[in-house]
C-alpha positions as CSV (number, residue, x, y, z in Angstrom):
1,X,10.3,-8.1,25.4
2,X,12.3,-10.2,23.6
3,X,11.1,-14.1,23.0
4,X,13.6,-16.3,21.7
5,X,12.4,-19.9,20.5
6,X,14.6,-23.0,19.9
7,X,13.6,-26.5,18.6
8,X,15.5,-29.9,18.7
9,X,15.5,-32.7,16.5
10,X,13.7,-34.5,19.1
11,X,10.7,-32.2,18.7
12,X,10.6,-30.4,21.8
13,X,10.1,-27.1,21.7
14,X,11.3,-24.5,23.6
15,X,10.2,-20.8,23.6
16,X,10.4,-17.9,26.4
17,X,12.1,-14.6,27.5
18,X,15.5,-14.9,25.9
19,X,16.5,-13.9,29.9
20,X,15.4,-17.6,30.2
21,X,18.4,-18.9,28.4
22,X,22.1,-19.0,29.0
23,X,24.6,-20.0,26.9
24,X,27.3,-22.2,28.0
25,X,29.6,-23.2,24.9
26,X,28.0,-26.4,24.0
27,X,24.9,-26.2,25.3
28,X,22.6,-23.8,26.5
29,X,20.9,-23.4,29.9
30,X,16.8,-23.6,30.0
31,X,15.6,-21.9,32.9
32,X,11.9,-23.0,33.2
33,X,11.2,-21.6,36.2
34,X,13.5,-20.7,39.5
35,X,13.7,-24.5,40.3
36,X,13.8,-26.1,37.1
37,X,16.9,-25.7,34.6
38,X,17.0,-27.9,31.5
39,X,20.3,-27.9,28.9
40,X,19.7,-28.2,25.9
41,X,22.6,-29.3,23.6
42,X,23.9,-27.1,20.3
43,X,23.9,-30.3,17.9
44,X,20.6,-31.3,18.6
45,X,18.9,-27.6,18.1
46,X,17.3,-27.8,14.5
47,X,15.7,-24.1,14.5
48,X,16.5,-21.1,16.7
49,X,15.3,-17.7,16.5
50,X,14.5,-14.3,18.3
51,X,11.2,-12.9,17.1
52,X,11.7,-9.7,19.3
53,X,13.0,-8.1,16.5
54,X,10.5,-9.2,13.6
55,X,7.7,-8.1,16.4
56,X,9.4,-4.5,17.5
57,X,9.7,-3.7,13.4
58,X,6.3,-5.2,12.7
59,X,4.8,-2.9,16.1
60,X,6.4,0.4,15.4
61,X,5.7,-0.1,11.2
62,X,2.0,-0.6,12.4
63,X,2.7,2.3,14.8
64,X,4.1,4.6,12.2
65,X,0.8,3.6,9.7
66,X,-2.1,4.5,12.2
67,X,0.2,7.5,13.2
68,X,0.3,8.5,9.2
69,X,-3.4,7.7,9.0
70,X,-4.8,9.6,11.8
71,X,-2.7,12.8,11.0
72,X,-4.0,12.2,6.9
73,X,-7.1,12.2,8.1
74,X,-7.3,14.5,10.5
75,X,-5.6,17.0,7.8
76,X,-8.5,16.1,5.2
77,X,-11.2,16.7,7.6
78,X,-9.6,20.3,8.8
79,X,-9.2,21.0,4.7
80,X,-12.7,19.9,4.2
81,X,-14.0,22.2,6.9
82,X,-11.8,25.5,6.0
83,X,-13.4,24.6,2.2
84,X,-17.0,24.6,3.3
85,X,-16.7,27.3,5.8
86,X,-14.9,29.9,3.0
87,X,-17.1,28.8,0.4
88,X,-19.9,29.6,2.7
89,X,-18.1,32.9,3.3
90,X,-17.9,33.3,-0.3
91,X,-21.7,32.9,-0.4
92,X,-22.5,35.3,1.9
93,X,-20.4,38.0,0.1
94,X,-22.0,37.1,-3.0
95,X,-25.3,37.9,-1.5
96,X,-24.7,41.4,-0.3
97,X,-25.6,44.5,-2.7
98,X,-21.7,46.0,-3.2
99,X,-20.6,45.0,-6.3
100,X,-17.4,46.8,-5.4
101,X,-16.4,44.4,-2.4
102,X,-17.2,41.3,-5.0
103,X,-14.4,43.1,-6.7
104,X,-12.0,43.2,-4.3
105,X,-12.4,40.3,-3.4
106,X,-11.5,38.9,-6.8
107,X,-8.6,41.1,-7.1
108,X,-7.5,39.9,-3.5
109,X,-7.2,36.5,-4.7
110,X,-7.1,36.2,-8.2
111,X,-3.6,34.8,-8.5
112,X,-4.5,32.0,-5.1
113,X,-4.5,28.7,-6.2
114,X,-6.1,26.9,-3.8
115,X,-9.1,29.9,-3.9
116,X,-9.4,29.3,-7.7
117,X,-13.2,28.1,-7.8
118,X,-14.4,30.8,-5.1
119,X,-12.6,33.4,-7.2
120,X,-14.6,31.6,-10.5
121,X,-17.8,32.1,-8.3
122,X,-17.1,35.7,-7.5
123,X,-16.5,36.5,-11.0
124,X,-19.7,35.1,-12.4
125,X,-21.7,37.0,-9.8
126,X,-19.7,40.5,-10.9
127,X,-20.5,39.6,-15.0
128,X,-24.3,39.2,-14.2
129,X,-24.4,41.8,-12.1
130,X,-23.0,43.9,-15.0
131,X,-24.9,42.7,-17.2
132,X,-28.0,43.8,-15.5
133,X,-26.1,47.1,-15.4
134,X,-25.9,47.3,-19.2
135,X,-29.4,46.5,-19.7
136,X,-30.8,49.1,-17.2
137,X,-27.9,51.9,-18.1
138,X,-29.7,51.2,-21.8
139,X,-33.3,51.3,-20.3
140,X,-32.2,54.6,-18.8
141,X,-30.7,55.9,-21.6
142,X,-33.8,55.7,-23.6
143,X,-36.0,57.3,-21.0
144,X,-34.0,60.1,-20.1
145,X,-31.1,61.5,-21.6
146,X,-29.2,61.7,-18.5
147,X,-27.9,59.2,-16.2
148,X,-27.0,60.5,-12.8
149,X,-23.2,60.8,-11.9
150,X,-23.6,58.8,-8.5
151,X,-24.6,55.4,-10.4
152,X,-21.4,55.3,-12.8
153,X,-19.4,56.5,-10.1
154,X,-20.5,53.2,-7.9
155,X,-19.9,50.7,-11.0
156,X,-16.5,52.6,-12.6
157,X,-14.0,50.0,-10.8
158,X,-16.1,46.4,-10.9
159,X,-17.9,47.3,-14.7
160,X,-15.3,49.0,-16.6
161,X,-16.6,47.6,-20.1
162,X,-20.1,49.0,-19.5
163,X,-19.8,52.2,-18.1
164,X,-17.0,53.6,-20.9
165,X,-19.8,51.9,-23.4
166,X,-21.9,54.9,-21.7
C-alpha cells in the first residue's frame, strides 16, 4: 500500500492512497472520496512524498531481523541441547567399568573440535583409572609374584605406560 502525502504553502495537507491522486500537467487531481475531487496546483505544493517505499524497506528490514533472530536462536537452543545431552552421554560412559570403551571413545574423537572438552573429560577418567592400575599392579606385585595374564590383557590398549612398567 502505497501512501503518498503532499503539502501546500497554504498549509493544507493532503495524504492518502497514491490511487487517490492523478496528475494532470499543472495540477494534480485529489480524489477524496467518489464525489469529492479537489486540484491541487504544482506551484503551490511545498513538500511531496511517497512513504511506501521508506515503510516496505523499513517492514521487510524488520522482517529480515526477527527472521535472523528466531533462526539464531533457535540454532543456539538446538546447540545447547546436543551439548548437554552428549556431555550427559559422556557421563554415562565415564561411569561404566570398561576402561577399554573410554578408550575408544577418545580415539574416536580425539582430532573433533567441537568434542574437545568431552574428549578432555574422557581422558582424565582413563589417567586415574590407570593410576589406580599402577598402584594395585604394585600392591600385587609385592604379594604375589605373579600377576594373572587376564588383568594385563584387559588394560594393554587403554594403560600402555603401566603395564610394559610390569
Amino acid at each position: 500500500m502505497v501512501i503518498r502525502t503532499i503539502k501546500t504553502n497554504s498549509g493544507k495537507k493532503y495524504s492518502n492512497l497514491v490511487s487517490s491522486f492523478i496528475d494532470r500537467g499543472e495540477y494534480i487531481e485529489y480524489k477524496r472520496n467518489f464525489f469529492t475531487v479537489e486540484k491541487i496546483y504544482k506551484k503551490s505544493i511545498v513538500y511531496e512524498s511517497d512513504t511506501s517505499i521508506i515503510f516496505l524497506v523499513a517492514g521487510l528490514v524488520l522482517i529480515f531481523m526477527a527472521a535472523a533472530l528466531v533462526v539464531l536462536s533457535g540454532l543456539k537452543g538446538l546447540k545447547a541441547y546436543n551439548d548437554s545431552q552428549e556431555l550427559a552421554q559422556v557421563k554415562q560412559l565415564i561411569e561404566q567399568p570398561s576402561i577399554d570403551l573410554l578408550t575408544e571413545y577418545i580415539n574416536q574423537y580425539q582430532d573433533d573440535k567441537t568434542k574437545i572438552s568431552n574428549v578432555e573429560l574422557v581422558k582424565a577418567e582413563v589417567e586415574k583409572r590407570c593410576s589406580a592400575l599402577e598402584s594395585e599392579l604394585k600392591h600385587r606385585k609385592l604379594i604375589h609374584s605373579v600377576i594373572d595374564k587376564d588383568l594385563i590383557d584387559s588394560y594393554k590398549s587403554s594403560c600402555p605406560e603401566v603395564i610394559n612398567q610390569i
